[in-house]
SERO-808898 format. One record per residue (C-alpha): residue number from 1; residue in three letters; z, x, y. Coordinates in steps of 0.05 Angstrom, whole numbers, plus 5000, padded with zeros to 4 digits. Last residue first. Layout:
N
{num = NUM, residu = Ala, z = Z, x = X, y = Y}
...
This chain:
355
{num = 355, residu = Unk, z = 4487, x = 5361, y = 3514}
{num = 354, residu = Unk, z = 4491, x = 5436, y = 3478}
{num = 353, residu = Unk, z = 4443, x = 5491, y = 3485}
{num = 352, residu = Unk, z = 4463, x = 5541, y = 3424}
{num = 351, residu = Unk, z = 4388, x = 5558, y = 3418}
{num = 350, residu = Unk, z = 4333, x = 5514, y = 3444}
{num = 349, residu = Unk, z = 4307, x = 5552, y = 3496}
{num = 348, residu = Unk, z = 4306, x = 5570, y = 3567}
{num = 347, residu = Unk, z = 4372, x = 5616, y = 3548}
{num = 346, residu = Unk, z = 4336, x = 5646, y = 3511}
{num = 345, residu = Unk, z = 4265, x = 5659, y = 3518}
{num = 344, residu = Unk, z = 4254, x = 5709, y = 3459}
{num = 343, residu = Unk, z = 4180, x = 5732, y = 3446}
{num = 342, residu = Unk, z = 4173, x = 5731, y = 3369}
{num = 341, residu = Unk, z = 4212, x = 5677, y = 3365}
{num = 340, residu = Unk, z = 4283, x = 5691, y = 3318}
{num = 339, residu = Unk, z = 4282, x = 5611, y = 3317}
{num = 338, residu = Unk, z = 4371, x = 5623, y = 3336}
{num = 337, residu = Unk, z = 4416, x = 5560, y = 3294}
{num = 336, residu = Unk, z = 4461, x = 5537, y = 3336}
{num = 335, residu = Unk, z = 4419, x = 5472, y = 3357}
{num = 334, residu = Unk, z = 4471, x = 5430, y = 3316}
{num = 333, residu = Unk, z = 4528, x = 5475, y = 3297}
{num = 332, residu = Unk, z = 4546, x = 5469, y = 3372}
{num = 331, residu = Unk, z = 4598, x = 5404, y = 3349}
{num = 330, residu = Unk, z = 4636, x = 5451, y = 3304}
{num = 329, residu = Unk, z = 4652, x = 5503, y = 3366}
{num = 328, residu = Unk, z = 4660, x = 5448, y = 3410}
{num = 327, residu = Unk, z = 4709, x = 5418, y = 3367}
{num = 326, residu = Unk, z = 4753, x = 5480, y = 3361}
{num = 325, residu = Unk, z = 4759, x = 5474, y = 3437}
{num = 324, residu = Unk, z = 4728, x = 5524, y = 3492}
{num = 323, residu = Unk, z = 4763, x = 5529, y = 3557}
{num = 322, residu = Unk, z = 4724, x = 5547, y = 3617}
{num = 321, residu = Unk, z = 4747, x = 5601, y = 3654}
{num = 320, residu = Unk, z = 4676, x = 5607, y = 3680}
{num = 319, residu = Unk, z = 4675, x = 5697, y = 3663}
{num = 318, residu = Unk, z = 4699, x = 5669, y = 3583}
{num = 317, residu = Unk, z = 4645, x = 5603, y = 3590}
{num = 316, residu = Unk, z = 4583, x = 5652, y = 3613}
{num = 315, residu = Unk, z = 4608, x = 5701, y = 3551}
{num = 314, residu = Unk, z = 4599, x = 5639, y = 3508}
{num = 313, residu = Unk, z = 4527, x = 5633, y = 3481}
{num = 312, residu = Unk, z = 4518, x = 5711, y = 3491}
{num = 311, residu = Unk, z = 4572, x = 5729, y = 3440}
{num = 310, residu = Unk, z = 4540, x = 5676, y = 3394}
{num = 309, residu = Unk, z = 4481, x = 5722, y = 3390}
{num = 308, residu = Unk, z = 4417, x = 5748, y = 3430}
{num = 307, residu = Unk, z = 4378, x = 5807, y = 3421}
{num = 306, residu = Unk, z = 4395, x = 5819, y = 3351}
{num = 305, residu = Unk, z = 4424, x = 5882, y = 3320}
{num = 304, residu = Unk, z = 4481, x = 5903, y = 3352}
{num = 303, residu = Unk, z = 4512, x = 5837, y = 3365}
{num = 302, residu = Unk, z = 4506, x = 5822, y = 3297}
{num = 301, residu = Unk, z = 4563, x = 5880, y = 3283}
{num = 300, residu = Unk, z = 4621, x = 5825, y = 3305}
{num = 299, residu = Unk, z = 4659, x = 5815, y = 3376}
{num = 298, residu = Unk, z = 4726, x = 5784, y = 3370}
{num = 297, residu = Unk, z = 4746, x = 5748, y = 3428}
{num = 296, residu = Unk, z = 4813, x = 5744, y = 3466}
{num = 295, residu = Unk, z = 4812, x = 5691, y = 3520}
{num = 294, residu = Unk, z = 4872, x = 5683, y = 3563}
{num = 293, residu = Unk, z = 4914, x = 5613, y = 3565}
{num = 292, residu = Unk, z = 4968, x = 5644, y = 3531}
{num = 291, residu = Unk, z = 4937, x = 5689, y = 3484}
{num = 290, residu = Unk, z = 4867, x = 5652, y = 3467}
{num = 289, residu = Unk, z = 4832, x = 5661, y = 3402}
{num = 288, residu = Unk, z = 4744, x = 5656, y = 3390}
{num = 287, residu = Unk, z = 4713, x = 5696, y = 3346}
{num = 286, residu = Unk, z = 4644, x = 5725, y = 3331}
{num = 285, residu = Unk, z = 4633, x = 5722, y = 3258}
{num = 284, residu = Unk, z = 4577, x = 5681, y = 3256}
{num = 283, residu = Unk, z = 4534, x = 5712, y = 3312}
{num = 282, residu = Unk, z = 4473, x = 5694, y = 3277}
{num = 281, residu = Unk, z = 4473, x = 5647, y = 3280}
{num = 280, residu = Unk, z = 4524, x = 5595, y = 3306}
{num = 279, residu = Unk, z = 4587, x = 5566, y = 3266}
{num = 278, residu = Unk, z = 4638, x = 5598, y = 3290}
{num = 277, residu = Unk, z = 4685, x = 5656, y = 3263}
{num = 276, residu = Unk, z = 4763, x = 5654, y = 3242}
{num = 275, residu = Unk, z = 4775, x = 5589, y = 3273}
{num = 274, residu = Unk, z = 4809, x = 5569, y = 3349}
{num = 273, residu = Unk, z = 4846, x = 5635, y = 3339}
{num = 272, residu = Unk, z = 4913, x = 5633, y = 3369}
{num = 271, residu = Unk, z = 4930, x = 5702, y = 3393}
{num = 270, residu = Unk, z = 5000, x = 5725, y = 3380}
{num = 269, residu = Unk, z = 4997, x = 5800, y = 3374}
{num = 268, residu = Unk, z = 4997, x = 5787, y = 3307}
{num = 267, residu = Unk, z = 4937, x = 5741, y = 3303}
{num = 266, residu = Unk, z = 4892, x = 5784, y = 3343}
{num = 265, residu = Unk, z = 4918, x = 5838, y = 3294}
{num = 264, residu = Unk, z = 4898, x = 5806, y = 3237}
{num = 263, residu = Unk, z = 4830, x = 5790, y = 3260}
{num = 262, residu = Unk, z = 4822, x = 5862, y = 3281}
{num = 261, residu = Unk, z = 4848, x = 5897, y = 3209}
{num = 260, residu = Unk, z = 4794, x = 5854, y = 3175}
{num = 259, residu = Unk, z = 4830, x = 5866, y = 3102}
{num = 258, residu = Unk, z = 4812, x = 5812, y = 3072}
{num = 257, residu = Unk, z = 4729, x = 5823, y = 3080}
{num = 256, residu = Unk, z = 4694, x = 5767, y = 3128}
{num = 255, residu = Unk, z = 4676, x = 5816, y = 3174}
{num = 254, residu = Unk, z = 4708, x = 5831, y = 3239}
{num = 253, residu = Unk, z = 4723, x = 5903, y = 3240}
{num = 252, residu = Unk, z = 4691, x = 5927, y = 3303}
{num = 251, residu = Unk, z = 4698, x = 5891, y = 3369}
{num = 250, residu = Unk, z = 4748, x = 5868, y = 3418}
{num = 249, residu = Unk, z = 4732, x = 5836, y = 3479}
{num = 248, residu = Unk, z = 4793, x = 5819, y = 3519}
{num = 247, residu = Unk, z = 4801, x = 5768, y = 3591}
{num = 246, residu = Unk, z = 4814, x = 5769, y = 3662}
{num = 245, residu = Unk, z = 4834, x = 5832, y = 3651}
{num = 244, residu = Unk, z = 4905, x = 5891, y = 3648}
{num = 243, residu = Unk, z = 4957, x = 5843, y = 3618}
{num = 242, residu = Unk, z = 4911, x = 5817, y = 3563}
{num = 241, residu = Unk, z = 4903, x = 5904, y = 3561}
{num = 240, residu = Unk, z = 4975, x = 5919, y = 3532}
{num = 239, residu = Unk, z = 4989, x = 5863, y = 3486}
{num = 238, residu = Unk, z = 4914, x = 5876, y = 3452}
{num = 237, residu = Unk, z = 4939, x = 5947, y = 3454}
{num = 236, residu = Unk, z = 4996, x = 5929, y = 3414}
{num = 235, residu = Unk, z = 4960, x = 5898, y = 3360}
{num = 234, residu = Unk, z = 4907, x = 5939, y = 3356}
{num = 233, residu = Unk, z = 4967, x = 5994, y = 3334}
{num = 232, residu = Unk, z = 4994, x = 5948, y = 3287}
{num = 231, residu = Unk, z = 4933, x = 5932, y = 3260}
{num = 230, residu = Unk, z = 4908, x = 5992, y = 3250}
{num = 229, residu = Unk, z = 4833, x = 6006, y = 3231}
{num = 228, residu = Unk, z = 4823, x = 6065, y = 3280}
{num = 227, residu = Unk, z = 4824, x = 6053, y = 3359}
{num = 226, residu = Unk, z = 4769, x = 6058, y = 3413}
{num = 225, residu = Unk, z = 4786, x = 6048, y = 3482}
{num = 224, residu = Unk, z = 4767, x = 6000, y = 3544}
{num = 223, residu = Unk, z = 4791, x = 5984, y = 3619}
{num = 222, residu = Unk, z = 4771, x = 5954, y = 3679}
{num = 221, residu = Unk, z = 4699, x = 5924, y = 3646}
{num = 220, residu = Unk, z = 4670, x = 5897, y = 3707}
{num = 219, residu = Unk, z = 4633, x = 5836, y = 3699}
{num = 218, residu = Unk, z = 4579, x = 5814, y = 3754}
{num = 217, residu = Unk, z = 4557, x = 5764, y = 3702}
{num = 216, residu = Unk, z = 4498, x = 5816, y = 3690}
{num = 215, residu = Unk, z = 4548, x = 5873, y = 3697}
{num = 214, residu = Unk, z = 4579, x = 5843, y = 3626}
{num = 213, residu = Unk, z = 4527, x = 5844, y = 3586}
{num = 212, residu = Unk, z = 4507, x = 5913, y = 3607}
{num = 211, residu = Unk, z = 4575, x = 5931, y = 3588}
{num = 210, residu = Unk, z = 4580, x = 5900, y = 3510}
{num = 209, residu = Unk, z = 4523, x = 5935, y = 3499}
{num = 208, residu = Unk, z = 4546, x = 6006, y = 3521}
{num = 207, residu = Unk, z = 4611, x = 5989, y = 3490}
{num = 206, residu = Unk, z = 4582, x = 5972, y = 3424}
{num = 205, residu = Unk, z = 4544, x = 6034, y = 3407}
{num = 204, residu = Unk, z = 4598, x = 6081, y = 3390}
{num = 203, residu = Unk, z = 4561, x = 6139, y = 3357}
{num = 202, residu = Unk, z = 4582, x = 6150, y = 3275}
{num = 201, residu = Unk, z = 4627, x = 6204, y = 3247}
{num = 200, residu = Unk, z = 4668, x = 6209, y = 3309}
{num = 199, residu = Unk, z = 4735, x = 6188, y = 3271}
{num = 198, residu = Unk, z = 4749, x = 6132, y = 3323}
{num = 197, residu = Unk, z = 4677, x = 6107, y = 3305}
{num = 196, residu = Unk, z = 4690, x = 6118, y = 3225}
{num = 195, residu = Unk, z = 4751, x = 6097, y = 3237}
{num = 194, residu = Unk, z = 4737, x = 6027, y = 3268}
{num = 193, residu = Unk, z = 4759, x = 5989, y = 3325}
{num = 192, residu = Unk, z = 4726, x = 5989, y = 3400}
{num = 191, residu = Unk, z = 4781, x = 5956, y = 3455}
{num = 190, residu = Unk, z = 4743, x = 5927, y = 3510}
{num = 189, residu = Unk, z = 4777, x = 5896, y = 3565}
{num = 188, residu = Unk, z = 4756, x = 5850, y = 3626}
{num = 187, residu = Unk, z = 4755, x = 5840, y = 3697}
{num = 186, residu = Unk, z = 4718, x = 5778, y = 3740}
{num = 185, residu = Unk, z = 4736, x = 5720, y = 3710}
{num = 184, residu = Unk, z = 4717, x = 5679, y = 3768}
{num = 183, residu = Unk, z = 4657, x = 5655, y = 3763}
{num = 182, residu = Unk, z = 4656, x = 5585, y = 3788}
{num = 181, residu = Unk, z = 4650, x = 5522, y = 3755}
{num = 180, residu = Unk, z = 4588, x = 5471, y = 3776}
{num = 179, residu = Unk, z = 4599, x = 5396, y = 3771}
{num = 178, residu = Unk, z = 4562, x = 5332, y = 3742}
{num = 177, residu = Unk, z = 4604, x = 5275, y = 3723}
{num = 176, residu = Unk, z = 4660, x = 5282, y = 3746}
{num = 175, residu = Unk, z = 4718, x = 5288, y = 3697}
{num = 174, residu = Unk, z = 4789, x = 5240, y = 3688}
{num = 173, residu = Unk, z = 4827, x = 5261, y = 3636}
{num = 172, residu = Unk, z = 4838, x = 5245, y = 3568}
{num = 171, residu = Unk, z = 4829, x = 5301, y = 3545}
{num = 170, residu = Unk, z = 4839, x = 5371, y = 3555}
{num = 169, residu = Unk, z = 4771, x = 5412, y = 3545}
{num = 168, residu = Unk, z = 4732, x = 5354, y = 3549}
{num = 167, residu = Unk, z = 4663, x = 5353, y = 3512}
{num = 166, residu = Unk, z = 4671, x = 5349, y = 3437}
{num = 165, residu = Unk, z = 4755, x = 5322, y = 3451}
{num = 164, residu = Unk, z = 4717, x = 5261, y = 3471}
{num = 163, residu = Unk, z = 4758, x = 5219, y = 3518}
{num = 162, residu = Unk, z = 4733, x = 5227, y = 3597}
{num = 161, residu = Unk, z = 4772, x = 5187, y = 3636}
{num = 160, residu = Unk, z = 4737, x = 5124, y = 3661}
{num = 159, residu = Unk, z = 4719, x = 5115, y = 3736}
{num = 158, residu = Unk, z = 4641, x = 5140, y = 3729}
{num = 157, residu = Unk, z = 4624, x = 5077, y = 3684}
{num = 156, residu = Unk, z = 4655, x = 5029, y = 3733}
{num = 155, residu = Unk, z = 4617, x = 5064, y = 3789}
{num = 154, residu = Unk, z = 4553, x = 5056, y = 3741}
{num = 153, residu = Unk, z = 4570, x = 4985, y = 3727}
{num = 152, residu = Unk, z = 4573, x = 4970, y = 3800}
{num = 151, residu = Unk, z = 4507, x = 4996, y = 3814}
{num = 150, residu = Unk, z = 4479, x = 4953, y = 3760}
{num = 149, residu = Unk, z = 4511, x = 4885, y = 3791}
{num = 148, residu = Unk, z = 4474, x = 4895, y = 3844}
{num = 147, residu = Unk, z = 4417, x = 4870, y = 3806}
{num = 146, residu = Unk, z = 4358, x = 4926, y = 3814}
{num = 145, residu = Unk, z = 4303, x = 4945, y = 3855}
{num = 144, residu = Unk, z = 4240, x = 4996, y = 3845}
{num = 143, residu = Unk, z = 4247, x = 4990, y = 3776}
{num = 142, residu = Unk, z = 4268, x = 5067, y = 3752}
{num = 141, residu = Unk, z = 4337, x = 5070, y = 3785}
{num = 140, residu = Unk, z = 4335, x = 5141, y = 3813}
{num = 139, residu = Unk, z = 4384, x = 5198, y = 3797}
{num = 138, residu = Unk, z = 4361, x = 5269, y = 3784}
{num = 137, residu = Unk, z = 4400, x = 5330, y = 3758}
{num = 136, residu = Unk, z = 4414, x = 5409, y = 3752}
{num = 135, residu = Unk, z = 4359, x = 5431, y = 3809}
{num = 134, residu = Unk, z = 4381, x = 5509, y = 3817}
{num = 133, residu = Unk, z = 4405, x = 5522, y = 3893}
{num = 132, residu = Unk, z = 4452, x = 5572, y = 3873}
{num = 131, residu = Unk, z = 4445, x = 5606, y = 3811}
{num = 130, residu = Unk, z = 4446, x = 5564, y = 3740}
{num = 129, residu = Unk, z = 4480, x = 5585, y = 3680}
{num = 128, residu = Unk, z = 4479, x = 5529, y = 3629}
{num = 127, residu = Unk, z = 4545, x = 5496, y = 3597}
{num = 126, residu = Unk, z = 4513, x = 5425, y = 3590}
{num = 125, residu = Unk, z = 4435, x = 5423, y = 3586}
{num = 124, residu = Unk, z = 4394, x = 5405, y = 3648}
{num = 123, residu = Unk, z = 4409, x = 5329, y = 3676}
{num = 122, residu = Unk, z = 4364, x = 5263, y = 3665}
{num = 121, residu = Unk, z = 4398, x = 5199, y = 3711}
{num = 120, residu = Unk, z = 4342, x = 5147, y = 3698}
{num = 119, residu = Unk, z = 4385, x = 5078, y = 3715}
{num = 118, residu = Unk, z = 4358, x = 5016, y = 3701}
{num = 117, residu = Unk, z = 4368, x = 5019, y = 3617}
{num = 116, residu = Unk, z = 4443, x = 5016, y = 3625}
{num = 115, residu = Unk, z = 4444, x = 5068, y = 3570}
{num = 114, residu = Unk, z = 4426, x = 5110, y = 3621}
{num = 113, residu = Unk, z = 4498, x = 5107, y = 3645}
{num = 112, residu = Unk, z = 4536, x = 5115, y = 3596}
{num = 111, residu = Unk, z = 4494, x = 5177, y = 3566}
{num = 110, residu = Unk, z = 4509, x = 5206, y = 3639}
{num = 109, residu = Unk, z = 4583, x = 5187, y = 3630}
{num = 108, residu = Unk, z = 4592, x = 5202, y = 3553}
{num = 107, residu = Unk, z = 4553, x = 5270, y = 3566}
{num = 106, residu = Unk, z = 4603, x = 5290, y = 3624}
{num = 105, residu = Unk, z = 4565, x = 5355, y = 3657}
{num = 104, residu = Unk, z = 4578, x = 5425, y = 3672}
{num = 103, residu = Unk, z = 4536, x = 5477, y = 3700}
{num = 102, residu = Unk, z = 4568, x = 5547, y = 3702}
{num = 101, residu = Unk, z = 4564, x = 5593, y = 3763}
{num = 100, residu = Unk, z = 4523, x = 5612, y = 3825}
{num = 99, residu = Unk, z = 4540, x = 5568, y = 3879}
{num = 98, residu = Unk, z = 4513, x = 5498, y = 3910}
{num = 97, residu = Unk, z = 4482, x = 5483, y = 3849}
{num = 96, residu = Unk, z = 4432, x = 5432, y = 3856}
{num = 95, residu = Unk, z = 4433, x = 5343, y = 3850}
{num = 94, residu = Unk, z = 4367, x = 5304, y = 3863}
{num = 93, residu = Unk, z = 4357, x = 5242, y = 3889}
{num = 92, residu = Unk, z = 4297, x = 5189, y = 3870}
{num = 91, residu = Unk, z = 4269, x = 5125, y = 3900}
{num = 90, residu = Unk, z = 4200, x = 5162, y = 3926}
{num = 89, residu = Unk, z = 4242, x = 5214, y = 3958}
{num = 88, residu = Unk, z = 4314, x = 5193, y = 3977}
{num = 87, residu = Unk, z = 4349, x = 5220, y = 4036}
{num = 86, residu = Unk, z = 4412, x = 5274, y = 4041}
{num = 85, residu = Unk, z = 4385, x = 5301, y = 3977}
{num = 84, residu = Unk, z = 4439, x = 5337, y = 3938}
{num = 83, residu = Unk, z = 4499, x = 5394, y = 3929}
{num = 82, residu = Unk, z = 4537, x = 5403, y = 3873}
{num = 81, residu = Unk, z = 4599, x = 5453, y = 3877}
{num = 80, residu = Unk, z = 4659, x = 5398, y = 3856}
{num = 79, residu = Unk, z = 4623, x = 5336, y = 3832}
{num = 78, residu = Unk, z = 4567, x = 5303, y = 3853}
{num = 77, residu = Unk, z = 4556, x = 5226, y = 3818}
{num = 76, residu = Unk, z = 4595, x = 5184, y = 3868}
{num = 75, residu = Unk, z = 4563, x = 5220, y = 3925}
{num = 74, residu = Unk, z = 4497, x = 5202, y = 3896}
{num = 73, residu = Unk, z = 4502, x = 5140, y = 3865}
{num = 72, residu = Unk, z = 4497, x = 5096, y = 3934}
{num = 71, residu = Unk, z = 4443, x = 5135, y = 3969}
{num = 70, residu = Unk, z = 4405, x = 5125, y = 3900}
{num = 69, residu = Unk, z = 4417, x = 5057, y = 3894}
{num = 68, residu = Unk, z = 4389, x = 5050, y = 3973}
{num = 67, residu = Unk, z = 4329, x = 5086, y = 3958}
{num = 66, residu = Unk, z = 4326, x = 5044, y = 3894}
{num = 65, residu = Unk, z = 4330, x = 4970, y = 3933}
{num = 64, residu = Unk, z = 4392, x = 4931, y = 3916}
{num = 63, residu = Unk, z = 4383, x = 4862, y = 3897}
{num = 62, residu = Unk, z = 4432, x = 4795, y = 3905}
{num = 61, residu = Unk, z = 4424, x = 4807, y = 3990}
{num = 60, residu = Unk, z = 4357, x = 4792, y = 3993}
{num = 59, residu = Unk, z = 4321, x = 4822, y = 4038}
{num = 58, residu = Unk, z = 4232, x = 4807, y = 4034}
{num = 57, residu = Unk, z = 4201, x = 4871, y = 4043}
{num = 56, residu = Unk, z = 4142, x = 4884, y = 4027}
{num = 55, residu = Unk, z = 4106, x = 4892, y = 3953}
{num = 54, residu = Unk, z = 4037, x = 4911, y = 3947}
{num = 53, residu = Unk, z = 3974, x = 4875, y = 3919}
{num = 52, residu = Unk, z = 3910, x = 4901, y = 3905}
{num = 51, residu = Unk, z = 3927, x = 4965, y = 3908}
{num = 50, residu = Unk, z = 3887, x = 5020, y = 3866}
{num = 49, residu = Unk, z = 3901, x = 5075, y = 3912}
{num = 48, residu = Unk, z = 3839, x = 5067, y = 3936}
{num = 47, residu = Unk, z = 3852, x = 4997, y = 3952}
{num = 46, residu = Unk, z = 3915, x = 5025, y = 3992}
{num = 45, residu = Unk, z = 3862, x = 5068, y = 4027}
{num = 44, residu = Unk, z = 3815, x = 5018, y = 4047}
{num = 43, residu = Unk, z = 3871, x = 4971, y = 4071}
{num = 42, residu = Unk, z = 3912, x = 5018, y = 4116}
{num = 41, residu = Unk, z = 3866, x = 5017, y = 4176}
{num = 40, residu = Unk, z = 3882, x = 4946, y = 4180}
{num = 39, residu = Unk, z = 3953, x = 4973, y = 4188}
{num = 38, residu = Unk, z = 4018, x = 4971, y = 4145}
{num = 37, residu = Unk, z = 4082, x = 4975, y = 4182}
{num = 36, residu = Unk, z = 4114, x = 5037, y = 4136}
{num = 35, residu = Unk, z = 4180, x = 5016, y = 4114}
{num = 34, residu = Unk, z = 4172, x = 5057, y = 4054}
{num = 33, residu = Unk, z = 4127, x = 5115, y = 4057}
{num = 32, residu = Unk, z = 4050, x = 5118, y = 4046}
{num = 31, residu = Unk, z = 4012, x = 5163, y = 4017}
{num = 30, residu = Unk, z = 4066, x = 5202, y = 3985}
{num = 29, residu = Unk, z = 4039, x = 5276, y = 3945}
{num = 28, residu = Unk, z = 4019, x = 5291, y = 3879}
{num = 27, residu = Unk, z = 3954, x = 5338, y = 3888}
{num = 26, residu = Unk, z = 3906, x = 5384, y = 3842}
{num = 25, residu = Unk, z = 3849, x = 5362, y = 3873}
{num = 24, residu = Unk, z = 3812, x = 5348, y = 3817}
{num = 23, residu = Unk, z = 3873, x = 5307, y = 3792}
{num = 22, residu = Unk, z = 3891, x = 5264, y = 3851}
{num = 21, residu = Unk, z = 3953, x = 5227, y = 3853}
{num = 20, residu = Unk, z = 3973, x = 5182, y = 3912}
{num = 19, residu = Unk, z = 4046, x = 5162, y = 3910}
{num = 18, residu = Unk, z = 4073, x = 5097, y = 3953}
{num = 17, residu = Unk, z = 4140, x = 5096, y = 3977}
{num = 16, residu = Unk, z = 4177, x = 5033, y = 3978}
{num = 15, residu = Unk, z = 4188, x = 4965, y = 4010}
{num = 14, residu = Unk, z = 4115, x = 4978, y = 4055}
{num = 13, residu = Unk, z = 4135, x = 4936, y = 4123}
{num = 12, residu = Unk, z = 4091, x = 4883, y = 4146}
{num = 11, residu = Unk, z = 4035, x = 4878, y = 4211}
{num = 10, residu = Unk, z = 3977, x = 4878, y = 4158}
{num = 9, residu = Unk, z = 4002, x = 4860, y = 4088}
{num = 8, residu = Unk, z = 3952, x = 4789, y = 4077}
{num = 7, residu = Unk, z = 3893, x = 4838, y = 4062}
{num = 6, residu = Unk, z = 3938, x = 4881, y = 4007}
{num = 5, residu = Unk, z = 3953, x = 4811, y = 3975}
{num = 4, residu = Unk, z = 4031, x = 4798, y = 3975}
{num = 3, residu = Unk, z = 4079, x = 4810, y = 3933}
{num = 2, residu = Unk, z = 4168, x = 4803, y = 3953}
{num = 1, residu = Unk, z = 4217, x = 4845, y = 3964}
């Protein structure tokens, strides 16, 4: 590219789109798009536009132009279930969901890249549930062109295996950077401990919770019962229904007392807990094992009273099949602590949002 006077532009090509904003009449919108032969019409309105000089194009084969960075990035960039713009607007492509499901991202990739200082590639949080067509990313290089060395860094940068055991399930191993998992966990099990519930004395109040949560995530729960505080008997039902869903709920019993006859059942029947509880609130006791490579969680009492709990935070991940580490669950100690808001706006909010 190359500046010239607006006056001295007539009969040249525009090397990138222009955007005329006017605030009393409420509008964003391109004034001029790239390539655009400028005409002596043109003049008064790029002036308006506060133009006194524009850039045209002048090729040079050492810099890549941003429509053409972003045409470059963005096949390289969508993973498995991300769609994006077939053409760039105003330098910039943006990524959607192509199906309902789980957004997933690589933080050391995108953080990677933006640390180049060229690239703007801003994403939605890790781990969010988006429905089809939901914009999860942007790429655009924010100078209007750029060494072509810069586009080369960012393939280098989206080669590497992934390392951090934070935010790979299985590493090393090589992740793309932005992707959408599907829902596929479709069937799950309940089983309700407690004498005083099995007993009658007191109304069971978790399945009906534990349901609605479920149908929202298009969840059906296939199978569910309510046992007394038994661990041998939890135990073999948790044997019995792991073979009967997608993944087990249990809930009842799980409070930090030595004698939690659920947690010790989960561990009998050979579940291996990640940690007994996580670090979110509240939601604390909510726990996280896998039998085989099913999930077996422990609901606790929390999930009675508040609106929105640890439970919530990684029910979307249980119906994803997406494997949770033990480092996740330290790592979403930071932002895992609920601002009880008057009006709750989870999951646009704060709480348990990880990068």
């Amino acid at each position: 590219m190359r500046k010239v006077k607006v006056e001295e532009a007539v009969g040249l090509a525009i090397a990138h789109d222009m955007t005329e904003v006017n605030v009393d009449k409420k509008i964003k919108q391109v004034a001029f798009r790239k390539r655009h032969i400028v005409r002596e019409s043109d003049v008064e309105k790029l002036k308006s536009l506060g133009r006194e000089n524009i850039f045209v194009f002048d090729e040079h084969e050492e810099e890549v132009h941003e429509d053409e960075a972003a045409l470059i990035m963005a096949p390289l960039l969508a993973g498995e279930n991300i769609d994006y713009d077939k053409e760039p607007r105003e330098g910039k492509i943006s990524f959607y969901a192509a199906i309902d499901g789980l957004f997933k991202l690589d933080a050391e990739k995108i953080v990677a890249i933006n640390r180049l200082a060229i690239p703007s590639l801003p994403t939605i949080h890790n781990n969010f549930v988006v429905k089809k067509g939901k914009q999860v990313a942007a790429f655009r290089i924010i100078p209007l062109t750029c060494k072509s060395e810069i586009v080369v860094d960012c393939r280098e940068i989206l080669a590497r295996e992934s390392l951090s055991r934070v935010f790979a399930a299985d590493p090393p191993q090589k992740r793309s950077a932005l992707t959408i998992k599907p829902f596929t966990n479709r069937k799950a099990a309940l089983i309700v401990t407690g004498n005083e519930v099995y007993s009658g004395r007191i109304e069971d109040k978790f399945t009906a919770i534990v349901e609605k949560k479920l149908a929202a995530f298009g969840v059906e729960l296939v199978v569910k019962t309510i046992l007394p505080d038994d661990p041998e008997n939890i135990r073999e039902k948790i044997l019995q229904f792991s073979q009967m869903a997608d993944f087990l709920l249990l809930t009842g019993g799980t409070s930090v007392d030595p004698d939690d006859a659920t947690k010790a059942a989960m561990r009998n029947s050979g579940v291996q807990l990640l940690q007994a509880g996580n670090p979110i609130q509240p939601g604390n006791n909510f726990t996280i094992g896998y039998l085989g490579d099913k999930a077996v969680c422990a609901i606790p009492a929390a999930a009675l009273f508040f609106k929105i709990t640890a439970f919530d935070i990684f029910l979307p991940r249980l119906v994803a099949n997406d494997p949770i580490t033990a480092d996740e669950l330290a790592a979403l100690s930071i932002g895992g602590l609920c601002h009880f808001c008057d009006v709750c706006r989870y999951p646009i909010c704060p709480f348990g949002q990880s990068f």
